[in-house]
C-alpha positions as CSV (number, residue, x, y, z in Angstrom):
1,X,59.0,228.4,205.5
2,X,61.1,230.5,202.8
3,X,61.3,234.0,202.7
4,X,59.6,236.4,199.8
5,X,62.2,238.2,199.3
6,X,60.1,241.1,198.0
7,X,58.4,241.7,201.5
8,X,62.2,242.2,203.0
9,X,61.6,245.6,203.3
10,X,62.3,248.4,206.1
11,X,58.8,248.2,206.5
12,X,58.5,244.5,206.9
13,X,56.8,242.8,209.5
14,X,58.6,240.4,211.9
15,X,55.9,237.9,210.9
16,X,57.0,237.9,207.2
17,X,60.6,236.9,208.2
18,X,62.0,233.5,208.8
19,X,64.5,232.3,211.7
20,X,67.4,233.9,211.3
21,X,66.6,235.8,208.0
22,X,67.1,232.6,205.9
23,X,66.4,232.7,202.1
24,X,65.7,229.3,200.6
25,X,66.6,230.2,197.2
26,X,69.7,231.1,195.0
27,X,70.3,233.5,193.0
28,X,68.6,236.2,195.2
29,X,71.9,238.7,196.4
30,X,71.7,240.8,193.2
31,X,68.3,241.7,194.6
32,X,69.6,243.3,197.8
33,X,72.0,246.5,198.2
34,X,73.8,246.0,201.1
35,X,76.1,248.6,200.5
36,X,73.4,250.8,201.5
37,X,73.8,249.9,205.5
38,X,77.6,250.3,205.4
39,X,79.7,253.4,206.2
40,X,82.7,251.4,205.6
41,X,84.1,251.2,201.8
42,X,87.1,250.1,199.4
43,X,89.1,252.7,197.7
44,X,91.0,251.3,194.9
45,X,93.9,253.2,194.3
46,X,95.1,252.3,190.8
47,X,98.3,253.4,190.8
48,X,99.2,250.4,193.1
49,X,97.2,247.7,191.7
50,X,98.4,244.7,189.8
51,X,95.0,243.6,188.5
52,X,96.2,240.2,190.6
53,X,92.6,239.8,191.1
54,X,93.1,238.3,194.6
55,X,90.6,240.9,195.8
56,X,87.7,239.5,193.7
57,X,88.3,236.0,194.4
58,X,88.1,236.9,197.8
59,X,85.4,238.7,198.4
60,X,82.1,237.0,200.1
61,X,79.6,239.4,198.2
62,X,81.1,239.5,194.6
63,X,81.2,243.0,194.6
64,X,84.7,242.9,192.9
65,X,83.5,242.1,188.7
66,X,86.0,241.3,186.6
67,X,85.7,241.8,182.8
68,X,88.6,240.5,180.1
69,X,91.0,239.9,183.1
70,X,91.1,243.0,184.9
71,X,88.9,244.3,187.9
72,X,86.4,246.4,187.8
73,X,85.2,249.2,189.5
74,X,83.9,248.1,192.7
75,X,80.7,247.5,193.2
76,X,79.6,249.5,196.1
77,X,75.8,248.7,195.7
78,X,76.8,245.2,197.1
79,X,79.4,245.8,199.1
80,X,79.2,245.2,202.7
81,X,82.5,246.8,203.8
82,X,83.9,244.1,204.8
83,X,87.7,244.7,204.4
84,X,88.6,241.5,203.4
85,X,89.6,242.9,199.8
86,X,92.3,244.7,201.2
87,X,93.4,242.5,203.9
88,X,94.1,239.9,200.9
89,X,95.7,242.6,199.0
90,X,99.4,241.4,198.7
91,X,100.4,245.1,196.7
92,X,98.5,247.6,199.4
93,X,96.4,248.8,196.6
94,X,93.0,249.0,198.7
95,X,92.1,250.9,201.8
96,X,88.9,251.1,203.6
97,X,87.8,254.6,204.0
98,X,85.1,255.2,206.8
99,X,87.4,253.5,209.6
């Protein structure tokens, strides 16, 4: 059974949810803020970053863009807080405030 993804509300009923939250379709993460959940978020600081863009490869939600070659600012709508940016980080440009 695939999940509506427009009855994935707070108010949702368990019965409208599949085993283990699955979606069965792509395409769909746009459509979710997680970064609403989180306390836990990225701080860029600019004066240390290299625009490597090892951040944005890295991260699982895409909530790094990049535009022309540089990163842009992150996207905290979709950003689960995750760390991973700044563990990958090889310049020390990105902390993770809320910790």
């Amino acid at each position: 059974m695939a999940t509506d993804i427009s009855k994935l509300t707070l108010t949702a009923r368990w019965q409208d949810l599949t085993t283990g939250m699955m979606i069965h379709a792509g395409g769909t993460s746009e459509e979710f803020n997680t970064g609403e959940w989180t306390s836990v978020k990225p701080h860029v600081k600019e004066e240390d970053c290299r625009q490597c863009l090892l951040c944005a490869q890295a991260c699982p939600d895409s909530a790094i863009p990049v535009n022309k070659n540089e990163r842009v600012k992150v996207d905290l709508k979709h950003c689960k807080g995750c760390g991973i940016c700044a563990k990958v980080c090889p310049f020390d440009a990105i902390e993770m405030e809320g910790l």
